[in-house]
N, C-alpha and C positions, 0 to 999 in steps of 0.2 A: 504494500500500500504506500503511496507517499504523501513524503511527509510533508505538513502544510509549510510555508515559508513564512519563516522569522525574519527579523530585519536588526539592526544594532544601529545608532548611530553616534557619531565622535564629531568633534571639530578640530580640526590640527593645519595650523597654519593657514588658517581663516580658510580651509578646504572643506566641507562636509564630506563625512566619508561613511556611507551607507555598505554595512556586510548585511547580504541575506544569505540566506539560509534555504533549506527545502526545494520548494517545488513552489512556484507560481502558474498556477493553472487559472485564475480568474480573477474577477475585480476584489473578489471577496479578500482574498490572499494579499491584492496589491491594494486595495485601499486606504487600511492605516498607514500602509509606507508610502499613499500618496500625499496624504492630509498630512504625515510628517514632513514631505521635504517641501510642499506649499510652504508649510511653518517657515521653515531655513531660508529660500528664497526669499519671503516676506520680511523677514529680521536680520539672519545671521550673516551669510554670504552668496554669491554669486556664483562658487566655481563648486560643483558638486561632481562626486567620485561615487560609482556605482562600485563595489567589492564583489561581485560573484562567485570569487572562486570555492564557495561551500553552496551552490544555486544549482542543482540536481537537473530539473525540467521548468520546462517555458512551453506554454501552446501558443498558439494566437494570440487568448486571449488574455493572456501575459503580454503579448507583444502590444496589443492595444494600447495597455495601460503603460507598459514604458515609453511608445509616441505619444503619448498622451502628454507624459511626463518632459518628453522631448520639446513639445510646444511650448509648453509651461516657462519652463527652462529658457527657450528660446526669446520669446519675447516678455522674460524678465532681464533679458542683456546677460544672461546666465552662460556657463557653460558644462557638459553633460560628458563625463567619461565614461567606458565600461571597464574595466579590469581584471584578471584573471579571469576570465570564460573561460569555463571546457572547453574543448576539442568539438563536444556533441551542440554546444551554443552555440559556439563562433560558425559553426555548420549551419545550421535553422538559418539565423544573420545572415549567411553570404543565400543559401536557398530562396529567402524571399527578396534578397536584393536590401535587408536591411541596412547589411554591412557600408551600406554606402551615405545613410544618414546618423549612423551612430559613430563616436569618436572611441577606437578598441585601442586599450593598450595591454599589453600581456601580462604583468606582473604591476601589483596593486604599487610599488615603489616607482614604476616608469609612469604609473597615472599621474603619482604625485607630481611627479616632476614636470610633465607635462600641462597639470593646471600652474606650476608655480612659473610658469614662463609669462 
């Protein structure tokens, strides 16, 4: 069975750094981790780090909700990394052609460093 997806978030060097967890299969899953990073956006900082590398499965309608996110993001002047994807994500991503509006970096330390530019 999988597991519902958890989420953590930190702040480190005015970066937000979101680790999830589990399995994102619907809004349900991603909802409080949207209503969290509105929070961040609206107060804390602009440059937000997606951690995945403990993120198991994504359907659609996971993906939905991370464009969703992507907008958000977007026209708050924000900017949206992803980091550590599996092998099986960064696959889905390039599948639907997402890979070409989301910002992948491999290793959650090249994220960093890539919002800190």
């Amino acid at each position: 069975m999988n597991q519902d997806m958890t989420f953590t978030k930190k702040i480190e060097d005015n970066i937000a750094i979101f680790k999830l967890s589990g399995s994102m299969l619907g809004e349900t899953e991603g909802g409080d981790f949207k209503v969290k990073l509105i929070e961040v956006l609206d107060s804390e900082t602009k440059r937000i780090m997606i951690d995945m590398s403990d993120l198991k499965h994504i359907n659609s309608t996971g993906l939905g909700v991370f464009i969703s996110l992507l907008h958000k993001v977007k026209s708050n002047q924000g900017e949206l990394v992803f980091a550590g994807t599996s092998a099986t994500i960064v696959n889905l991503l390039k599948i639907t052609k997402l890979n070409t509006i989301f910002h992948l970096e491999p290793t959650i330390e090249d994220g960093i460093a890539y919002l800190k530019k």
